[in-house]
N, C-alpha and C positions, 0 to 999 in steps of 0.2 A: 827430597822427593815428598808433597805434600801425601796425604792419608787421606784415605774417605774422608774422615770425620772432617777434615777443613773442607773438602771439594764437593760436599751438599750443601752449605751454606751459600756459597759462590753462585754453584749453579739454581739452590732457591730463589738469589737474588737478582738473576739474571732474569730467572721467568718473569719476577714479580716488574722488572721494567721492562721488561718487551710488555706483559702486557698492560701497561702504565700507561703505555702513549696510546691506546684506546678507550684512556677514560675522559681525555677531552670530549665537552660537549660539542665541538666540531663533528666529533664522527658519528655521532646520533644523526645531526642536520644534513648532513653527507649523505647518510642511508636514507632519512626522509625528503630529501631533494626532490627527488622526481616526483613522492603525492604532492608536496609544496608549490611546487612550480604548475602540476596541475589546478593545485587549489585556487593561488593568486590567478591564472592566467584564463583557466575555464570557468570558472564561477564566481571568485571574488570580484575579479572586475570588468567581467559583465554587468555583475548586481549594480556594481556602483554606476557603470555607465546606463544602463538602464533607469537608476533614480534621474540620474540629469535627462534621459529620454522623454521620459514621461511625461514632463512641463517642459516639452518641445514640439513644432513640429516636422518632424525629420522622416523622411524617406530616405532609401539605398541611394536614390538617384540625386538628389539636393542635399545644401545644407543646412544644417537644423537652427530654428528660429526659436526662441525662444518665447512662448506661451503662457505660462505662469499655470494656471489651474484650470485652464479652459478645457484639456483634455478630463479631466475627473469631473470637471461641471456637463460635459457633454456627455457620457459615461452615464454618469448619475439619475440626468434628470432629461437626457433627450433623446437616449438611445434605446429606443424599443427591443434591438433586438438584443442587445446585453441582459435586458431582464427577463427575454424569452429562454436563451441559453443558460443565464444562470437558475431561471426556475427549472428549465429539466436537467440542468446537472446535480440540484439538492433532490428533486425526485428522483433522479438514481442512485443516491446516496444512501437515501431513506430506506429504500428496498434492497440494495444490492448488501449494503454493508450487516445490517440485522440477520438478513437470507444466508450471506456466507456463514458467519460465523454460527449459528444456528446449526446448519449443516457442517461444518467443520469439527464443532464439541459433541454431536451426534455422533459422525462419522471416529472421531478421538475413542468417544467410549467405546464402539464397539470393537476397535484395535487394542484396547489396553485390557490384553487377555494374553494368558500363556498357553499361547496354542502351535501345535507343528504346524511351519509355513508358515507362520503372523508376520515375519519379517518379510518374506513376498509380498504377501496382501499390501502392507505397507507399502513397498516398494510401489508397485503396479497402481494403486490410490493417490501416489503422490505423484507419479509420472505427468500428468495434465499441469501441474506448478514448473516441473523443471523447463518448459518448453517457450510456457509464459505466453506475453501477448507480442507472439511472434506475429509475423504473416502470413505464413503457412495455415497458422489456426484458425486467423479472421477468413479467411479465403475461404475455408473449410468451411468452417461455421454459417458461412454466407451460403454457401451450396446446398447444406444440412436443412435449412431453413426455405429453402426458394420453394414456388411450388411446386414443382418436380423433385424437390428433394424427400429426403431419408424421413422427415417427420410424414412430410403427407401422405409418402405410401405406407406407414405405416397405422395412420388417420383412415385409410382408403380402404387395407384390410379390414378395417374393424366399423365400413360402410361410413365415414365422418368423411364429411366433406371436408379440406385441407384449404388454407391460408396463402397467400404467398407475405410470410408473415415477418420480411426485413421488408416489403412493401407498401405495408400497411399501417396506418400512421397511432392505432389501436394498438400493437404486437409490436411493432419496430423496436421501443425501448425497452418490451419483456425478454425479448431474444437475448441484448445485450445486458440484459440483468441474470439473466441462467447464464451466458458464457462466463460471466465473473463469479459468480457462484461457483460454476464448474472448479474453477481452478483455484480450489480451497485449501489447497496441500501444505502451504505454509503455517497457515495458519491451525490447520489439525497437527502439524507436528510440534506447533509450539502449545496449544492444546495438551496433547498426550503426554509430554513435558511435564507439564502442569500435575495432571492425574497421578502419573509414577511417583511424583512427592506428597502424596496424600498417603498416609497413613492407613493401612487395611483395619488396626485396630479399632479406628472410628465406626470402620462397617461392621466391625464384627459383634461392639458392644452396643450398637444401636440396634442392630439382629435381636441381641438376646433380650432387649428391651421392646422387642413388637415391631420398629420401624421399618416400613416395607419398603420397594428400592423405589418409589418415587418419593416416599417422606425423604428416604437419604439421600435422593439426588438434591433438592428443596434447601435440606437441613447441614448438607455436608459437602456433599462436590460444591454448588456453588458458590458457597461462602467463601471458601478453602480455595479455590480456582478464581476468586473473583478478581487477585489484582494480576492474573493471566489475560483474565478477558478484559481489563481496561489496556494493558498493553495491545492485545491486538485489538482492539475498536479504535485507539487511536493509530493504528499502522494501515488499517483497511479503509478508515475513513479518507485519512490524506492521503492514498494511491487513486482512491474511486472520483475523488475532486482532482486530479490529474490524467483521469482516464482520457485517451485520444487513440491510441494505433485502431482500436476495433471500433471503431464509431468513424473513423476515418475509413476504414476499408469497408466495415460491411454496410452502411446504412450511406455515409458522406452525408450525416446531419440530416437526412431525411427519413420519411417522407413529409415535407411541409413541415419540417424542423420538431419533428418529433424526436429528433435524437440531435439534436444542434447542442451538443456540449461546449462547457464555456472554453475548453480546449481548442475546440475545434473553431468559435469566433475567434477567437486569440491567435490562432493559426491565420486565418482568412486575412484579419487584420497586417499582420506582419508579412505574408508572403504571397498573400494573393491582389491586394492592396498596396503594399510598399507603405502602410502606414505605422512605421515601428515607435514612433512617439505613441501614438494612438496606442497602440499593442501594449508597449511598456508600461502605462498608465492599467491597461486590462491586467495586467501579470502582477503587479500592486496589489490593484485590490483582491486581486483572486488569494494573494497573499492574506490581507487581513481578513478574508474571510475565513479560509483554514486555518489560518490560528484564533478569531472569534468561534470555531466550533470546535477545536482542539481544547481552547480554555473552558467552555461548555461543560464538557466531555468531564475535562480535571474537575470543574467545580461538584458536577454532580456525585462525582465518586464517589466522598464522605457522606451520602447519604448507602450506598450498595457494596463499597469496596472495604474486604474487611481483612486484617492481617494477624497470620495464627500468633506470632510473637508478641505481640501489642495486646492481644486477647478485646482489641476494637474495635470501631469503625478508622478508616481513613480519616485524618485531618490534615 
């Protein structure tokens, strides 16, 4: 009759091969199968059939002829309205992305307080992010603004004559520069992130040294939070160069293409057109553009972005 003392070795060693045969790297591939298959099948190659698109030209309904570089020549040098659309998509950029985050590290500091109910406040502040650019909101948003909506009569009480100001080729792309501001939640919570790893000490000995809270916003939050805010400048930047559902629903690129996002030609192209060579070629370079103003972005860091362990600038 075997003893304890032999029948825990036995059964350690029984564990340790049952679970043995889960350290193939098969069963890793196995569990990531289904993002894999998403991966290759929704967007790897796509991309790649899109490169062969691009110097083609290929409709839903034909088939595709190969082109060489005539689509990026046309693109480039003969297409009016690609440079109409992409100059109001970098003028939304310009405004939209600065205005968020401006209002999101605003909005951060005045939640990074220990106060009864801070946790609500938060909540309820961030509500407008989780909803996103849904439908429901552009539709909204479009009503808010018309002029019978919620801003005029409130322009109206206060004797201001009211806009119909998604109509208006002046206001059209302000309207859609406030809704993306609106929904700044993400970004103040990575924000306030930021803040909770700042050291109170800093404030407390720059206090006793005279520094008032704008010197220490200046001299200490920013410094300290700065490679916070190159993360999101580069996350808000690249969503606002992909902006389409609310320019799509509230404005549809108007009035007289005041809000004609390059989204929104790249859309036209592809599904209103059947021009998807064409399109593909649009989606390119809309690529090197985002990544020509994402490397921007990186090169200028090391002159603003500083890291408390490095006790430097960014290099």
């Amino acid at each position: 009759m075997s003893t304890p003392a032999v029948e825990a070795p036995v059964k350690h060693r029984a564990i340790r091969q049952y679970f043995r045969r889960w350290e193939h790297p098969f069963v890793g591939y196995a569990f990531l199968s289904p993002w894999l298959i998403g991966f290759f099948a929704l967007t790897l190659g796509p991309m790649i059939m899109s490169v062969y698109y691009a110097f083609t030209d290929y409709s839903l309904l034909e088939k595709a002829n190969w082109v060489g570089s005539s689509n990026f020549s046309r693109i480039l040098f003969n297409d009016s309205t690609f440079k109409k659309s992409l100059q109001v998509t970098l003028l939304f950029v310009a405004f939209s992305v600065p205005l968020k985050l401006m209002f999101a590290l605003a909005v951060a500091m005045l939640l990074n307080k220990e106060l009864r109910g801070m946790s609500l406040y938060r909540l309820f502040i961030y509500f407008p992010s989780l909803i996103g650019a849904s439908l429901a909101v552009a539709v909204l948003w479009q009503r808010i603004w018309s002029r019978d909506g919620f801003i005029n009569e409130i322009l109206g009480m206060l004797g201001i004559q009211g806009l119909n100001w998604v109509n208006e080729p002046r206001t059209a792309l302000g309207t859609l520069v406030i809704l993306v501001v609106w929904q700044f939640g993400s970004s103040m919570v990575i924000f306030l992130a930021g803040l909770k790893q700042i050291p109170r000490d800093y404030y407390e000995a720059s206090s006793v040294d005279g520094a008032g809270k704008v010197r220490q916003f200046f001299m200490i939050t920013l410094p300290l939070l700065s490679p916070i805010i190159l993360f999101n400048l580069v996350l808000q930047t690249i969503n606002s160069f992909q902006m389409f559902t609310q320019a799509f629903i509230i404005t549809e690129g108007g009035p007289m293409q005041s809000t004609y996002m390059y989204t929104l030609y790249l859309y036209d192209r592809a599904f209103g057109r059947l021009q998807m060579g064409y399109a593909s070629a649009l989606a390119w370079i809309m690529l090197v553009v985002i990544a020509a103003a994402t490397a921007l972005i990186f090169l200028s860091s090391k002159f603003w972005v500083f890291y408390e362990n490095e006790g430097r600038k960014a290099k």
